[in-house]
C-alpha positions, 0 to 999 in steps of 0.5 A: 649443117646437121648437127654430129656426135663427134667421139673423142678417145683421149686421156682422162679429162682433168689431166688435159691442158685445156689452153694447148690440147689439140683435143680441146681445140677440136672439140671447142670448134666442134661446139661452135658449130653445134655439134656435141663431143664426147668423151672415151677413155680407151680402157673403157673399149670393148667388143662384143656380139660384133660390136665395139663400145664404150662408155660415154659422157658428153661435153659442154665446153666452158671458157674458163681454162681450168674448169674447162667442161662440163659432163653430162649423162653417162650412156654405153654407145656403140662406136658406129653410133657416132657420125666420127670418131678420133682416136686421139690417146697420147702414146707409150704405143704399147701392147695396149695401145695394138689391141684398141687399134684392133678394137677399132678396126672391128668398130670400122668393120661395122660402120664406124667412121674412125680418124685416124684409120686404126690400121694406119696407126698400127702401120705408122711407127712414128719413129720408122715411118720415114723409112719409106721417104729416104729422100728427105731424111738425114743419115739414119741408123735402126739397130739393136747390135751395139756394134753397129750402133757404134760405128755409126757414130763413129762415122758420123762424129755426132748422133740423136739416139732414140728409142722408137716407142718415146714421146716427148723427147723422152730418152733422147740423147746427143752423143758424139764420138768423143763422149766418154758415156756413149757406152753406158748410153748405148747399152741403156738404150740398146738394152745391152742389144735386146731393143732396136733403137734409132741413130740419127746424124745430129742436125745444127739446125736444130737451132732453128726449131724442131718444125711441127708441119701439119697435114689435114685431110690430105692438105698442108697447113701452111704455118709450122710450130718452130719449137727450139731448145731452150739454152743448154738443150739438144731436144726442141720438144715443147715437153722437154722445155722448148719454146714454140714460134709459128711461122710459115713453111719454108720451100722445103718443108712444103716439099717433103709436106706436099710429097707425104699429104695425099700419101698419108691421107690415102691411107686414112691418116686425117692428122699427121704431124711432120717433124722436120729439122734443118730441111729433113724429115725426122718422125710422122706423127699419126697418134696423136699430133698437137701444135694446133692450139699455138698456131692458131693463137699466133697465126689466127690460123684456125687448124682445128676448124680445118679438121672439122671442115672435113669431117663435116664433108665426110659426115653429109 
């Protein structure tokens, strides 16, 4: 196999968790294949003579969990230069976040071969994604009127409000028709009915784990990262202290996963991150999907490799 530059747009280096990183699991199983990965922060994007690049370093990555790499010399590339290159920067999806996806496709116009497809990245709000696959989701509201907002819950009895822009189980809130703060909740997140926000019908299995369901190159890997809420805690997310138990799809996740894989990956989407609770699907994840380091460490299920393997068919 010849030897690939594989970019990596990412957040700075030393802020990374090395032991979790799905970035860092992919660039150690690039290097166990010979090839070299390298490093780009998204602010260092730029275009121009109809060219998208950046500046560049590349990695030699070490054992040790906090020196975790070592960086070579600095070089300006252009992003088509490299056999692959993933966008891999964790959200806010903001202004900033629009206009690297459009420095991007103007790299893929020339020859970059980027993951995921920048386009589909705009495209996906991993919040209203579902929105195309009402059959496997759970009673869903997207409103910024506080009124509807309320009846919502009202109807339902018990909701999850979410902004659509949140990672991490940032400013989600469990709120029940009874709860004397939905108002104040509601107009914090409504912004007083100037931001649209999701409503979603509050899911008891959530007990169980807020299942990250992975999909590679249009297939589906069977173990899904449980992350289940700590004691006292609505949100399973591993950010918000959940704790994360690999075991393997159920019959229903493999549904909802085999139904979305060769979707997803038609439209350039090589990593997606299912969210699914209680058997319905709650977000897909395309900016940059994790859990591939806690699978693999209690499933010996090598999800990064698999990534790899694609690009490599991709590549020859």
């Amino acid at each position: 196999m010849a030897r690939r530059d594989i970019a990596f747009i990412i957040d700075p280096l030393p802020a990374l968790k090395a032991y979790k990183d799905s970035s860092v699991a992919m660039m150690r199983a690039a290097a166990a294949r010979g090839h070299t990965s390298w490093a780009i922060l998204r602010a260092d994007l730029l275009w121009r003579d109809g060219l998208v690049a950046a500046r560049t370093v590349p990695l030699t990555l070490c054992d040790d969990g906090h020196d975790w790499y070592e960086t070579g010399r600095e070089e300006f590339r252009a992003l088509s230069s490299f056999d692959a290159v993933l966008m891999r920067q964790d959200p806010p999806f903001d202004f900033e976040y629009i206009a690297a996806t459009w420095l991007l496709e103007r790299a893929v116009a020339v020859g970059a071969r980027v993951f995921n497809a920048p386009r589909a990245v705009r495209d996906h709000s991993e919040k209203l994604a579902i929105a195309e696959f009402p059959q496997f989701t759970a009673a869903t509201l997207v409103a910024r009127e506080p009124g509807c907002l309320h009846a919502f819950i009202d109807e339902m009895g018990d909701v999850v409000l979410k902004p659509l822009d949140g990672m991490g189980g940032s400013q989600v809130f469990r709120v029940s028709a009874r709860d004397p703060n939905r108002n104040v909740i509601v107009e914090t997140l409504a912004a007083h009915g100037a931001r649209t926000i999701m409503a979603q019908r509050y899911l008891p299995g959530i007990r169980d784990g807020d299942k990250r369901v992975l999909l590679i190159g249009g297939e589906v890997i069977p173990y899904a990262l449980a992350r289940i809420p700590r004691e006292g805690e609505t949100r399973g997310n591993l950010a918000a202290g959940g704790r994360g138990v690999a075991m393997p799809l159920t019959a229903r996740e493999q549904e909802i996963a085999e139904f979305l894989a060769p979707i997803l990956w038609s439209r350039g989407l090589l990593i997606v991150g299912l969210d699914i609770i209680d058997g319905h699907l709650t977000e897909i994840n395309v900016t940059s999907p994790t859990c591939m380091a806690e699978i693999a460490a209690q499933q010996g299920f090598d999800v990064a490799g698999k990534v790899i393997d694609v690009l490599e068919r991709l590549c020859a």
